[in-house]
N, C-alpha and C positions, 0 to 999 in steps of 0.2 A: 272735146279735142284732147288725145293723149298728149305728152308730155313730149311724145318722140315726134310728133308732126307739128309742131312750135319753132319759132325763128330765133337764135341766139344772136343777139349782136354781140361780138366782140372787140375790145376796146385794150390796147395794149401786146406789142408784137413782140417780145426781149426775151431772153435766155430762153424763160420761162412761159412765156405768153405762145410764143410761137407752137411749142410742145403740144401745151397744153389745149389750143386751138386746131391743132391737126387731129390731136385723140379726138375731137369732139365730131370733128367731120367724118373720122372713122367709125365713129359710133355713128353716123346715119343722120347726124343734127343735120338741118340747113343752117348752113351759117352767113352771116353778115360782118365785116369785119371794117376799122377805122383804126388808121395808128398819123401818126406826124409825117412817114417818109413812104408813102408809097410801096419802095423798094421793097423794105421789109416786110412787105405781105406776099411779094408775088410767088411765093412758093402755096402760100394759103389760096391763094385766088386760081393757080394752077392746080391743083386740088379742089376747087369747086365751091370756094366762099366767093360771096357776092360781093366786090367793094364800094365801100359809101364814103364821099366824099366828106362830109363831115359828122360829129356828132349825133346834129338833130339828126339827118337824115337817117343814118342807122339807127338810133332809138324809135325814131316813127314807124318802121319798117319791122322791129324786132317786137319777140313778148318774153325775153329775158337780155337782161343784159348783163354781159359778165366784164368787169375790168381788172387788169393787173397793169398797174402803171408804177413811175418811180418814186415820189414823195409826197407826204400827205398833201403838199399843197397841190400837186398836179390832182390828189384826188380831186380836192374840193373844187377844185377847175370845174375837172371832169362831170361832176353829181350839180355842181350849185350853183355854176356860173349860169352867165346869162342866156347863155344858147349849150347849156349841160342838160345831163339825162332827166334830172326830175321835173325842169322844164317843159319837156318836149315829150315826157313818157306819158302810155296810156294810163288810163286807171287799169287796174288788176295788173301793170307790169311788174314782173319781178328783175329786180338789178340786186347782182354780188359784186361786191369788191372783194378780191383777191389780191388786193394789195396789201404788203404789211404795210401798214398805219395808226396814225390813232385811234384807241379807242374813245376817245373824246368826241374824235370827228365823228365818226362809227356810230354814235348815237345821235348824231345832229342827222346825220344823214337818214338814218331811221323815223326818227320826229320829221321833219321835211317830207322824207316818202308817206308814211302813214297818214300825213294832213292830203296826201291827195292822191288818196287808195291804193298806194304802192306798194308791192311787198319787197323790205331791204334786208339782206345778211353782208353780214361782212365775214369772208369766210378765205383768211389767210393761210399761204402753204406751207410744207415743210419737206424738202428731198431732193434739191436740186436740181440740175440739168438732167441727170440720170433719172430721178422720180417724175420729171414732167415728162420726158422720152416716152418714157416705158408707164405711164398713166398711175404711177404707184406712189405718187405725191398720199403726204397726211393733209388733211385740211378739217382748217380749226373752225366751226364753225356759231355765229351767235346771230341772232334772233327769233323769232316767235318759230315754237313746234311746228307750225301746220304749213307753212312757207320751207322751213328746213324737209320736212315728208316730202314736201311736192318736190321740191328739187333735188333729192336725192338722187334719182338716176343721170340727173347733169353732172353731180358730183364724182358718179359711179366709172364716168368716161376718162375722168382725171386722175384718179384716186383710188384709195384701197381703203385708209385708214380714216374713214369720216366720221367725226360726232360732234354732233350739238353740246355746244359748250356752257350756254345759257343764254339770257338776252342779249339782246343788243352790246355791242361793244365789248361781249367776253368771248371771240375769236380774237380780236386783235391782243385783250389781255394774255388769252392761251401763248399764240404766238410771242408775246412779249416774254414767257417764263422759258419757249423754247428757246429763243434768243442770247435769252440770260444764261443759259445752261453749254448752247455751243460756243458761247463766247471766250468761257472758264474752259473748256472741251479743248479748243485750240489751241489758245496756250500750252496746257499739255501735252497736247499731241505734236506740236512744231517744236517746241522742247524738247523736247525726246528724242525726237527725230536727228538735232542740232546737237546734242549729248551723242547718241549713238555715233554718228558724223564723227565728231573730235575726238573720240576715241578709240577713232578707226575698224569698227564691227562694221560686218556685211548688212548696209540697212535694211536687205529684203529676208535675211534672217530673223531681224531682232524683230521684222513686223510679222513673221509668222509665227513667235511665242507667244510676243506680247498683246497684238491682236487678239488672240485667242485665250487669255486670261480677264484678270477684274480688270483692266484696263481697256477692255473691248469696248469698239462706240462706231456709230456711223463715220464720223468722221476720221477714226482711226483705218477705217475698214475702207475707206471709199477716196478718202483725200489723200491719207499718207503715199499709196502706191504713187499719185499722178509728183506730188513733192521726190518723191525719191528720184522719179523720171523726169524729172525738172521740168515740170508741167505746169506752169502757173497762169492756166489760161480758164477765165470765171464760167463758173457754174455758178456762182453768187459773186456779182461784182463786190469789191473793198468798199465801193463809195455809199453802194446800196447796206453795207453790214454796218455802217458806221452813221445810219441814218437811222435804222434799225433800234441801233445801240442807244443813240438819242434819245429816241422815242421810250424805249423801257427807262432812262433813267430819268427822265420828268414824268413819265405814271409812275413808280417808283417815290419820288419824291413825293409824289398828290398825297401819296399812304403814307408817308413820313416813314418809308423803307429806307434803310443806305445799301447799298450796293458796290461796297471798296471792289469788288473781282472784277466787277462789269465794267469800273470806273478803269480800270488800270489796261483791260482790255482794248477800250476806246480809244485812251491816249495811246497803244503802240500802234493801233490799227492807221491812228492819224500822224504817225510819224514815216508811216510807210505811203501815205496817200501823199504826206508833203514830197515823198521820192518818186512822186509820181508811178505810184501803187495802185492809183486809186480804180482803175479799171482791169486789175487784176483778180483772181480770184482768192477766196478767205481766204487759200490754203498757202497764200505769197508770204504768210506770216513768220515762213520757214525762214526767208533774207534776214528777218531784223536779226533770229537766234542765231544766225549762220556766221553775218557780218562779227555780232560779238563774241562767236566764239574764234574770231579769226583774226 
């Protein structure tokens, strides 16, 4: 049986989930889909996923299953509860988690799948509402080679930039260094932006030089325009970057790493979540520089 005439169940409908379960259907998958609210599938089920009332019943049904849900603990729900996937999975199923999470958990959940024939990746994204739209997400991916080959063209439906990262639990680490990197990103780009503002330059000017110098970045490229346009509506919720952020800085800590840039990120991001931020998107980050500089 090819790859392309296999049952995906899908588990998780948000920003990202949704996208990235529509490319799949477009790609030809049959899909099986489960989330909390119904609602939020029926554009999926209008499109031609089959909906399953609960967990078991899409795992039983499926011979891959892919989740992107909100926080490690809903993972562990997800994978290890009493009525979750590895419970109820066949042997020879394969399940990804596409959720950032731990890498911690990431390898429980691997040991747990492999004691009962499972194949497990944990294969976190990178690219936002615009990268899961347009199938052109990076995804970080970790576990065994021959499970990563096989699932490759599942990946191929969401994605552009796919590589095996190494075992188990080094997709969530990959993604925890992408993390760390757009977190120090934003700062400067919401900064600048907030500078430019106060001293009254055309901000769609200063983002056509500066863009296009050493200061160039996805998030320069992609977020500044929607901030300029007073856009702060998530392509990555506040709540979800600041869960994110957590998470790298207790694996961080496990290496006896410090992380002052990450750490300072965190506390504005949760000053903006206390103003009731927290379901906007990163690029809200622009209010906190705005209010001070005003």
């Amino acid at each position: 049986m090819s790859i392309s005439s296999k049952t995906i169940g899908f588990i998780g409908t948000g920003v990202m989930g949704k996208s990235m379960a529509s490319n799949l259907l477009k790609a030809g998958f049959t899909l099986n889909v489960t989330t909390r609210t119904k609602g939020k599938a029926n554009d999926l089920i209008a499109q031609g996923a089959k909906w399953k009332d609960t967990i078991a019943d899409l795992t039983q049904d499926s011979d891959i299953i892919i989740t992107i849900v909100g926080y490690p603990s809903d993972v562990e729900q997800v994978y290890l509860g009493d009525n979750g996937i590895i419970s109820n999975a066949k042997e020879g199923t394969y399940v990804i988690d596409m959720t950032t999470s731990s890498p911690i958990l990431a390898k429980k959940i691997y040991d747990r799948a492999k004691e009962k024939g499972i194949h497990s990746l944990d294969a976190p994204v990178s690219g936002g509402d615009i990268g899961a739209k347009e199938a052109r997400l990076a995804i970080m991916v970790g576990g065994d080679k021959e499970a990563f080959t096989t699932m490759k063209p599942v990946f191929e439906a969401m994605g552009q930039n796919i590589v095996l990262q190494g075992s188990a639990g080094a997709g969530q680490h990959t993604k925890m260094a992408n993390q760390i990197a757009v977190a120090a990103n934003m700062i400067g780009v919401c900064e600048a932006i907030a500078y430019a503002k106060a001293a009254g330059l055309d901000l769609e000017n200063v983002l056509k030089i500066v863009a296009s110098g050493a200061a160039g970045s996805w998030s320069l490229s992609n977020l500044a325009p929607r901030i300029i346009n007073g856009d702060f509506a998530p392509g990555f919720y506040i709540k979800h970057f600041i869960k994110d952020m957590k998470i790298a800085i207790e694996s961080a800590e496990e290496m006896n790493l410090h992380t002052p840039g990450l750490k300072l990120a965190k506390e504005l991001y949760e000053q903006l979540s206390d103003r009731g931020e927290a379901d906007s998107g990163t690029q809200a980050l622009f209010k906190y520089y705005f209010s001070q500089a005003n």
